[in-house]
C-alpha positions in Angstrom: -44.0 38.0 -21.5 -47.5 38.6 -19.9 -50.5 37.1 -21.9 -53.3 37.4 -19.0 -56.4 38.2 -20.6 -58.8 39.1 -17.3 -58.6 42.8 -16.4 -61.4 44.5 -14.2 -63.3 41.6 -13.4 -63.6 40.1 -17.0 -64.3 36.4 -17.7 -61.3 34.4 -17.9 -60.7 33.3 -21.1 -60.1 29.7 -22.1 -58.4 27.9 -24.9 -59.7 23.9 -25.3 -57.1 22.6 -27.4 -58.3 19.0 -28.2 -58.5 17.0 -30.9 -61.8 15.2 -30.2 -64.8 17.2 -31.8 -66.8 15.8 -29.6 -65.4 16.3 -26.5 -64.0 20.1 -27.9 -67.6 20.8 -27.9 -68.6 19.3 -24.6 -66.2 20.9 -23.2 -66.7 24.3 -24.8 -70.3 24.5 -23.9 -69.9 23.3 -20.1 -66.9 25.7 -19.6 -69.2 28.6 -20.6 -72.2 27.3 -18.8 -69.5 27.8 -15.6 -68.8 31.6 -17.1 -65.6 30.9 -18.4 -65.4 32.8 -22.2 -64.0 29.6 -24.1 -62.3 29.4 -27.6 -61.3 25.7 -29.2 -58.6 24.1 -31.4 -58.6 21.0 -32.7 -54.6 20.7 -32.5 -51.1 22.3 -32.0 -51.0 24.5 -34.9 -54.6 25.9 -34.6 -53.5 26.6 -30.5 -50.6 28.5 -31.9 -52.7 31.0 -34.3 -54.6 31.4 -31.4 -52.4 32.5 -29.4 -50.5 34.9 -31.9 -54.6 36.4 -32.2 -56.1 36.4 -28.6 -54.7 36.5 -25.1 -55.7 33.8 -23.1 -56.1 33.5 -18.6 -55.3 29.6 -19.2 -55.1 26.8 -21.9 -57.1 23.3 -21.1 -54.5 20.7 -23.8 -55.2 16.7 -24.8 -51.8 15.6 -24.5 -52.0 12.9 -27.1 -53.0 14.3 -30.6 -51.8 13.8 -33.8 -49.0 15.4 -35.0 -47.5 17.6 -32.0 -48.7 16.3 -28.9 -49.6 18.2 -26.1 -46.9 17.4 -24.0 -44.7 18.8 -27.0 -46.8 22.3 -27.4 -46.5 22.6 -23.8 -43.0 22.5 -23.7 -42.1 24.3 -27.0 -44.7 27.0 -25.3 -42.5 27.3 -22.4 -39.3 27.4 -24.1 -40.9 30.4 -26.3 -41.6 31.9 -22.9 -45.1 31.4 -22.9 -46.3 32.3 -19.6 -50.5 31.2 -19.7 -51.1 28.7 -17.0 -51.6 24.9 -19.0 -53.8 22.2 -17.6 -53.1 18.7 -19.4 -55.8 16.4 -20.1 -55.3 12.7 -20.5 -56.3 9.1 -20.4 -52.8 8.4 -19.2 -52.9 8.8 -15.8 -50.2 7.2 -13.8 -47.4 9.1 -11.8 -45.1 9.1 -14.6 -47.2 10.5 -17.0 -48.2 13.3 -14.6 -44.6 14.2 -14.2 -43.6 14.3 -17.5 -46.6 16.9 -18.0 -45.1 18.8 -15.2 -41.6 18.4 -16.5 -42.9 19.8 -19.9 -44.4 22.9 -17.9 -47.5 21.9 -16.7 -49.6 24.0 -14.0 -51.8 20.9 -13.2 -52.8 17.7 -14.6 -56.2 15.7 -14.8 -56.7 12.1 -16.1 -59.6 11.1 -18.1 -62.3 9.9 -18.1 -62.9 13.2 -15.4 -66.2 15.2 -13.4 -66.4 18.2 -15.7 -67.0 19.9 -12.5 -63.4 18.9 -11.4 -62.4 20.3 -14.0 -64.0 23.8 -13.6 -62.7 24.0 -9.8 -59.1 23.1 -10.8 -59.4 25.7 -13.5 -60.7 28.7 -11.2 -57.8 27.3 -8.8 -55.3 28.1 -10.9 -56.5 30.8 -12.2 -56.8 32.4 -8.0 -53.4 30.6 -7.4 -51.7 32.8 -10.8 -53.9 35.7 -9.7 -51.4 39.1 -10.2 -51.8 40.1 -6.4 -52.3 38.4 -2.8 -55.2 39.2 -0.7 -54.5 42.6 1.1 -54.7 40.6 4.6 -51.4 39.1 3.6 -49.0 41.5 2.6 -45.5 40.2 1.9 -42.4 42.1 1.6 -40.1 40.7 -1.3 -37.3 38.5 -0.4 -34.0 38.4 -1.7 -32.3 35.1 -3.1 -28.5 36.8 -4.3 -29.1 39.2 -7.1 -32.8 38.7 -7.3 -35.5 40.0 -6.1 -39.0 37.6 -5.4 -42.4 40.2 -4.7 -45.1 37.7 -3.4 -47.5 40.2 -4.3 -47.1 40.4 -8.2 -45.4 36.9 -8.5 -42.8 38.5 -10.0 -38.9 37.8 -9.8 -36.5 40.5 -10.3 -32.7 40.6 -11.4 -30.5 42.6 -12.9 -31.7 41.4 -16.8 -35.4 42.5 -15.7 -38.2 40.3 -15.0 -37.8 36.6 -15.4 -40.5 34.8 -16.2 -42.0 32.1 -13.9 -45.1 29.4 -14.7 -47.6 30.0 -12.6 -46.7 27.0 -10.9 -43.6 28.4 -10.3 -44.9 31.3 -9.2 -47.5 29.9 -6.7 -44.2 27.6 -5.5 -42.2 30.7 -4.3 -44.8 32.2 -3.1 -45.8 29.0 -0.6 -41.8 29.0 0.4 -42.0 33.0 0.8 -44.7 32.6 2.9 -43.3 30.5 5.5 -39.4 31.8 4.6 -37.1 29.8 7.2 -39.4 26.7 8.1 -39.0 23.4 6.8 -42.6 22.9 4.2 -43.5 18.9 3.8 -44.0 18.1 0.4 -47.8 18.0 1.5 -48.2 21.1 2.6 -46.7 22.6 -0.4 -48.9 20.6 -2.7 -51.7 21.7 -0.4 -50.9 25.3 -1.1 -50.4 24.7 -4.6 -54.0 23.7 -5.1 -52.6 20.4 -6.1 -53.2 17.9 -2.8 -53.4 14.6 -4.6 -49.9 15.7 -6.5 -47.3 12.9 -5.5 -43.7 13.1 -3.7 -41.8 13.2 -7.2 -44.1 15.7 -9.1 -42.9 18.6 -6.1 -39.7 17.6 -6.7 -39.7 18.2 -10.0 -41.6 21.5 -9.9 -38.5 22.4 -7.0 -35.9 21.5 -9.8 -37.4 23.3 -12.4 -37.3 26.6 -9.8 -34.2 26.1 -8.7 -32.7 26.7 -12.4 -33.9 29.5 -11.7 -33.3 31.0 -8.9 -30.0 29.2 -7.7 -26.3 30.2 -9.1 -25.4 26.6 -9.1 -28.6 24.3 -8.5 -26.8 21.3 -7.9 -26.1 23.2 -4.9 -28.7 24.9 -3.9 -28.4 28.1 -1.3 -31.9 29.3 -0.9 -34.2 26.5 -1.7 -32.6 23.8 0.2 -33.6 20.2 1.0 -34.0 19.1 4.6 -33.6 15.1 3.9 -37.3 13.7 5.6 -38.5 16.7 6.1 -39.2 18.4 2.8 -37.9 21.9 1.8 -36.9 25.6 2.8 -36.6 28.8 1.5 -33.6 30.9 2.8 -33.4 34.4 1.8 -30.4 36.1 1.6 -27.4 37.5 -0.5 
């Protein structure tokens, strides 16, 4: 399902979904100050009515509240086939916490305590990296991978049962391997076109596994987005 909310130039709109008034409200004000148009909730269930109201371009979530935490509403979202990009906020920030928030369907991940204007340039880089169309100076034919059919241009993949949704990570993940279709990407150069540089080894393997489920008849045997052991990966089109 789409849920973008910019058309024609709008301002993005934002959903803060944190349970620390105080920070809510920091963070409301300094996202608007940076021309963001920026809702709050103060937890899971508020985010929820939220969404069922508004469309939102991209939802800023505290991974530990009370009750549902954010790494739950992120993966519920997901498995509701929510498609709104979700940057996770918390004060855990070693690898393995990152991953999980990727695992859970995470399009990026920022450990407190944070430079609010770190947070405002990863925000505006997802937001370009989930953007419905490529620059017009790099056009890119769709590939194929089997019954499906990738367009770079829209982010979009293709089958026979429609349009299958894709995070934006996701997305921004094919696109990279479309892009370069037939070489071998390091892991850094993919997290580099990601928007994500500082993203570690395991969390681009993680965002690989999660694609392959989806674009690979058997993905414990990949054919199109392979491995290439100390190298990184590839993307190899075909039938």
């Amino acid at each position: 399902m789409s849920e973008r909310g910019v058309s024609g130039g709008a301002e993005p709109h934002l959903l803060v979904v944190d349970d620390d008034a105080r920070l809510r409200g920091l963070l409301q004000r300094f996202l608007a100050e940076q021309g963001f148009r920026v809702s709050a909730a103060a937890d899971a269930a508020a985010a929820r009515q939220a969404l069922q109201a508004m469309a939102f371009d991209l939802l800023v979530v505290d991974v530990m509240m009370p009750g549902e935490s954010g790494l739950d509403l992120t993966e519920s979202l997901r498995r509701e086939g929510h498609e709104v990009p979700i940057l996770m906020l918390t004060a855990a920030g070693a690898p393995d916490d990152r991953i999980a928030g990727f695992e859970r369907g995470a399009d990026d991940y920022l450990a407190k305590p944070f430079e609010p204007r770190e947070l405002a340039l990863r925000i505006r880089t997802i937001l370009r990296r989930v953007a419905p169309a490529l620059p017009a100076s790099l056009p890119l034919a769709p590939v194929q991978l089997g019954p499906r059919w990738f367009d770079p241009e829209r982010g979009e993949l293709r089958g026979p049962e429609g349009v299958q949704r894709l995070t934006g990570g996701e997305a921004a993940l094919l696109s990279a391997l479309a892009r370069r279709a037939g070489e071998v990407l390091a892991r850094e150069e993919i997290a580099a076109a990601l928007g994500t540089p500082e993203a570690g080894e395991r969390a681009i393997d993680v965002q690989v596994t999660r694609l392959r489920r989806k674009i690979e008849p058997d993905p414990r045997e990949p054919r199109f987005l392979q491995t290439v052991r100390h190298r990184g990966y590839v993307l190899k089109p075909g039938i």
